[in-house]
N, C-alpha and C positions, 0 to 999 in steps of 0.2 A: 460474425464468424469467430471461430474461440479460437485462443493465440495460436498452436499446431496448425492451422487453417493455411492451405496453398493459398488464398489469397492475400497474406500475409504476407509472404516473402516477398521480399524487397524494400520495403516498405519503407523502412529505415526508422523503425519508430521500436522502441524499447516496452514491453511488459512492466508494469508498476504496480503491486499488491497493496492493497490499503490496510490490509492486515497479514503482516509479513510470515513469509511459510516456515520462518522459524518456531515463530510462535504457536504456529500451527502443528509445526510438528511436536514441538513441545510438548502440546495435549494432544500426541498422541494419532495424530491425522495426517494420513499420509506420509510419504518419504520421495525423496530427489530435489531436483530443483524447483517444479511447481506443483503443486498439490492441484485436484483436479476439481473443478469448481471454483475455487478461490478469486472472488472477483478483483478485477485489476481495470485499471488503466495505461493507454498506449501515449508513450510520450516519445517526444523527440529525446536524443542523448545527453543533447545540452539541457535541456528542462527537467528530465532523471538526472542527471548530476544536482541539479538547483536543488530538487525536493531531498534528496539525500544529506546535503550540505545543509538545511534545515532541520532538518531528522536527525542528525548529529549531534547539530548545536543543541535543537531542544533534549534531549540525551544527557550529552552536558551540563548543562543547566538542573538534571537531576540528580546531577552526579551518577550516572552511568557512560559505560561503553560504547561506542557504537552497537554491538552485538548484544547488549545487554537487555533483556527482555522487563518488560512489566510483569507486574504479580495475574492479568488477565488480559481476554483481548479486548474487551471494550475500550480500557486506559491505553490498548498499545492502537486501536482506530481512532482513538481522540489523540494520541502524539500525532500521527499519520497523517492524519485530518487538517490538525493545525499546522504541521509540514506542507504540505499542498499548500493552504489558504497562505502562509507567509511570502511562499515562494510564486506558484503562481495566480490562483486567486488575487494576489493585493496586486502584481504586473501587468494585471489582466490575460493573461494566457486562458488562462481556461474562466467561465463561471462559476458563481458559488452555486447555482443550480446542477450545474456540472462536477462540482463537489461535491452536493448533497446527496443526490443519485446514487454514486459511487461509495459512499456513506454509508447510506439505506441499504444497500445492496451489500457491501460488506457486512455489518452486524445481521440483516437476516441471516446470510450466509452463515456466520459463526453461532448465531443461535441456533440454528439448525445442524451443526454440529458438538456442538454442547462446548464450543469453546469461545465465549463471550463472557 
């Protein structure tokens, strides 16, 4: 069911895009807070703060901002990607098959709007 979905509420599980809608909007797709299509994953709050906290650091490590965008989105689903896998991939929270999915599914998705 897609995040807006009444089975949803309550849920208590947080929206996670593996390719952030900023970058999305960036090139030019879509506008608000989720662009429509954009694959994600549903995480608990505590597990979205983890992967963020990740996503920062590797940021850091580029010498960018938190907000600060890559030059494309495949480099910003390969930061994303390695965000998850550090945080929970290596805890075991989720699989890497459950990564990889979510992967695959993100770059179709940006190939098929010409922003990968």
């Amino acid at each position: 069911a897609g995040y807006w979905s009444s089975k949803h509420r309550g849920d208590r599980l947080e929206v996670h895009e593996i390719l952030r809608n900023k970058k999305v909007q960036q090139a030019g797709i879509g506008t608000g807070n989720r662009v429509k299509g954009n694959p994600s994953i549903a995480l608990s709050p505590k597990n979205h703060d983890a992967v963020h906290l990740q996503e920062n650091a590797l940021r850091r490590a580029l010498g960018l901002g938190p907000n600060d965008m890559l030059k494309n989105g495949k480099l910003e689903i390969r930061l994303m990607s390695q965000a998850i896998y550090n945080s929970l991939v290596r805890t075991g929270k989720i699989s890497i098959d459950q990564l990889r999915i979510a992967r695959r599914m993100s770059e179709k998705w940006a190939k098929s709007k010409g922003c990968y």
